[in-house]
Each structure stands twice: as C-alpha cells, then as structure tokens.
N, C-alpha and C positions, 0 to 999 in steps of 0.2 A: 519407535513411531507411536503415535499418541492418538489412541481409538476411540478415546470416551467421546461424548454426547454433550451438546448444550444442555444446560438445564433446563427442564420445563415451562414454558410460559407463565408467569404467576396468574393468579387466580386474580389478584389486585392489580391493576394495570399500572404501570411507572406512574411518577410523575410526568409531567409533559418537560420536551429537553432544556426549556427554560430553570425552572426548577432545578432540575438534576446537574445544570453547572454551577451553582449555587454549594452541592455537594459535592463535587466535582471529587472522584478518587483517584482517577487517575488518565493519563495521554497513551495513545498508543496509535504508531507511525505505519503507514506502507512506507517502502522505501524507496525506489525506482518511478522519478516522477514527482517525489511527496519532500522528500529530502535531501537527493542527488538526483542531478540533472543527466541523466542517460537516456535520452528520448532519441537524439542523434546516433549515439553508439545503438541501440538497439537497431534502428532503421537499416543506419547500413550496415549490421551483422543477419539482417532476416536477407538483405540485395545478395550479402555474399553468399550464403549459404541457398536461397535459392538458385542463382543463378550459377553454383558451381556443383548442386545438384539436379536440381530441374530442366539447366543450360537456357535459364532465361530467368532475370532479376522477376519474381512478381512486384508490383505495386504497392506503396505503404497501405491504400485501402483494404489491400487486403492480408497484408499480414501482420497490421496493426491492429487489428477489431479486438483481439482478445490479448490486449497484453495485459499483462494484472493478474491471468493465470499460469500454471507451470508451462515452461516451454516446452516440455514431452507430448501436455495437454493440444496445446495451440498446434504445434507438427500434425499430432492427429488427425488433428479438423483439416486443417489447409489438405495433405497429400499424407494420407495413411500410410500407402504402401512405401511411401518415403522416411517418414518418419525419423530412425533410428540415424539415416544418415545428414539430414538435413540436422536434428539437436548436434551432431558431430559436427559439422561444418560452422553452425552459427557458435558452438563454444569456442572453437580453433579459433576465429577471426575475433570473438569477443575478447577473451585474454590478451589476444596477441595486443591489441587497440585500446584496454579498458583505457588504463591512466593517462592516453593522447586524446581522448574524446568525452571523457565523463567529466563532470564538473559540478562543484557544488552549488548548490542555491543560494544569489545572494540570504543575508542574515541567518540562514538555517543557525550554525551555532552558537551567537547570538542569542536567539531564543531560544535553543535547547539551556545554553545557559540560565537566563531569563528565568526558565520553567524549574528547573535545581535550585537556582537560589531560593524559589518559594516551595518547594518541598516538595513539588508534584511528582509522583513515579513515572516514568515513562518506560515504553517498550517499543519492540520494530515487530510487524506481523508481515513478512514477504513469502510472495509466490517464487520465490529463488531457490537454488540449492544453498544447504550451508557453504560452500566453497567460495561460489560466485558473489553471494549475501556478502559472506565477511570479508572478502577483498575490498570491495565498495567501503563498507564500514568502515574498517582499518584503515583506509587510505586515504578518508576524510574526517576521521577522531571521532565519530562519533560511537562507541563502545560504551567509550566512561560513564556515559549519558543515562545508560540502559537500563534497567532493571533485569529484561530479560530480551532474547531474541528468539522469533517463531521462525522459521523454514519451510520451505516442502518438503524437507526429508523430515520435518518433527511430527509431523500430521498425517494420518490415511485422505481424508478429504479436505481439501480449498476453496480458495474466495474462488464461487458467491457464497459457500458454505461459510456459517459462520464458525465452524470444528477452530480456527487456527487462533479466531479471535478470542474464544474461549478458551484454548489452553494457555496463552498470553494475559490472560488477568485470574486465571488459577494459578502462575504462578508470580504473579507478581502479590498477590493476595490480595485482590480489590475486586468489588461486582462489577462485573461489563456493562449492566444496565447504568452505571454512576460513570464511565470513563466514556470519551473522546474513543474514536477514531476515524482517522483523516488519513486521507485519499485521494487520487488523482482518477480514478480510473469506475464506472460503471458499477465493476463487480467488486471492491473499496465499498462503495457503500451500501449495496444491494446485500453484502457480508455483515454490515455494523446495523443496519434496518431489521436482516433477521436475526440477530443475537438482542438486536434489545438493547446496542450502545447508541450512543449521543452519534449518530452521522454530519461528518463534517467533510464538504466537497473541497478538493484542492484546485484551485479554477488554472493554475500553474504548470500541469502536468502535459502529459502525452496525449489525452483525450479533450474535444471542444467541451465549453463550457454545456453546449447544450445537450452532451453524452453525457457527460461524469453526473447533471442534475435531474437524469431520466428518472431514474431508480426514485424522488423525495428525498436527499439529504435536509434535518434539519436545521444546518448552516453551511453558507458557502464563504470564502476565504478566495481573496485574490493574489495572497501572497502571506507567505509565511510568518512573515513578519506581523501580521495580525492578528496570530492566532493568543498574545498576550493579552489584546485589547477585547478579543473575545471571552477571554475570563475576568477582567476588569469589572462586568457587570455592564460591560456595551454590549451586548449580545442582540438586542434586538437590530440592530444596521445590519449584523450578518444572516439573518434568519431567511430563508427561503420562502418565500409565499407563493403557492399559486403551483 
C-alpha cells in the first residue's frame, strides 16, 4: 500500500488549465460512472444489502451521496455498527449481478482508442478493490488501454484525497499538474482540484450535473465522446464558468 504524500504546492503557481492542455501529459480515468455504466448495479446492490441487513431497502438518496469513495468507507457513514456486514451483502449481490447489469459507455473505447493513436498515456484511479476494479475492466477490454491502474487497496488515503491521484502519474511518469482527470462524481474532482490536475466533470455519471460541478471543475464534458475535441484546442465550449 502506497503512503507517500503529494508533492508540495509550487511556489510558481500552474499555468491556468487552458494552457496546461496545450502540454497535456497525460489522461487519467475514474472508473464506475466515468467509463462503465454501473450506476444501476450499484443502486440495487446498496437496496439488497440494506434491506437484507437493516430489513428495510434504504433510499438511493441516501446511500448514494458518497459513491466515489471506498465502500468500507460509505458503510461506515450510513450504519457503523453495521458496517462489516452490509460491505458483505452488497459484494455477494454485486458479483452475483456485475455482467447482467453493468454496461459500457456508448464510445468509451472509441476514444480510449482515439487517445492511443495520439500518444496520450492514460490510467484508471478507482475507489474500488483490485478484484472488483479489474472484473469491470476485463470485461469491457479496457486494460490494454492503461498505463497503470490505482485501487483502494494501492493507497492508505482516497478521493477527495488527492494520495491515489498522485501515485497514478508517479507511476505512469507524468506531472499531475499537466494531466486530465475526469470524473463523474463530487469527490473526482474535489481529488484533481487538490492535487493540482486539470479537473474535468463527467456530466454522464451517477451524480447531477449540479453535484459533480460543486467542487469548480475546470471543464465539464457531456459525454465522453468529447473529451477528444477537448484536446483538439475546442476547449474553451467546455470550460466551466461561474
């Protein structure tokens, strides 16, 4: 598990994220939400496992607020003293379900393609376990794509923390402050704000648009398929004002 520290704030402040796609080093993805469609699978694996531990389904409002963190995390918050068995319940039902209810993003690979053919490195930074992560992965090709893949089990601290996003372009060997990452979810880009990458909202995901763009991403994207034309040098249409 991977303890180091973001690096220190520079003393010279970035460029501003116009600029810095210009230099663009590198992409790096959330996964659930950003580039597989699991928003459904999620919902009704929090219904089953609440309601076959708690004996009554809680609400998507409330067990959807913090997805984007680890699920150990999220259990705690909702029913502490539950916890341990509610993460058991929502695994059991997840596996049994992934491949009938997850699906991919129209164009996702596509433009992972797209992003290869020009040279771009890319990586996945997920609030997942490796197990869970790479089933998804595997089962929608997106591996080959990668440079590297972050977890929850690769990190002591996660998104909003930016610890996962940083060891994801230490090992791909690119500055975070010069790389993309994009996101469906709050704490996506509240993670790429504090690390000093290029935040880019996924208006696509699990969260309303008017969640994912609380935090200041410096660009929103209404579908993935954009995110080519966003390095095209169109950047100013996606640019978030206000």
């Amino acid at each position: 598990m991977d303890t180091r520290s973001c690096p220190q704030p520079l003393l010279t402040p970035l460029p501003d994220p116009l600029a810095r796609l210009r230099e663009l080093q590198g992409v790096i993805f959330d996964l659930d939400g950003t580039l597989i469609d699991t928003v459904e699978l999620i919902r009704v694996s929090f219904r089953y496992a609440t309601k076959t531990v708690l004996g009554a389904a809680l609400p998507d409002e409330i067990t959807m607020v913090n997805v984007g963190q680890p699920l150990a995390t999220q259990f705690h918050e909702m029913a502490p003293e539950h916890a341990g068995e509610l993460l058991r319940a929502f695994r059991e039902f997840n596996r049994a379900h992934h491949d009938e209810l997850a699906r991919a993003y129209p164009g996702t690979i596509e433009t992972l393609s797209e992003l290869r053919r020009r040279g771009v490195p890319m990586g996945i930074v997920t609030s997942k376990g490796t197990e869970s992560a790479t089933r998804g992965i595997e089962h929608f090709g997106l591996a080959g794509f990668m440079s590297t893949i972050v977890t929850a089990d690769d990190v002591a601290r996660h998104k909003p923390d930016p610890l996962p996003l940083c060891v994801a372009a230490g090992r791909m060997g690119v500055e975070l402050g010069y790389c993309i990452y994009i996101g469906d979810s709050p704490h996506d880009v509240q993670a790429a704000i504090s690390g000093d990458a290029i935040a880019v909202a996924a208006l696509w995901g699990a969260f309303s648009p008017h969640d994912v763009l609380a935090p200041g991403p410096a660009f929103a994207l209404r579908s993935i398929t954009e995110l080519p034309a966003l390095l095209d040098g169109d950047a100013e249409r996606f640019v978030v004002r206000g």
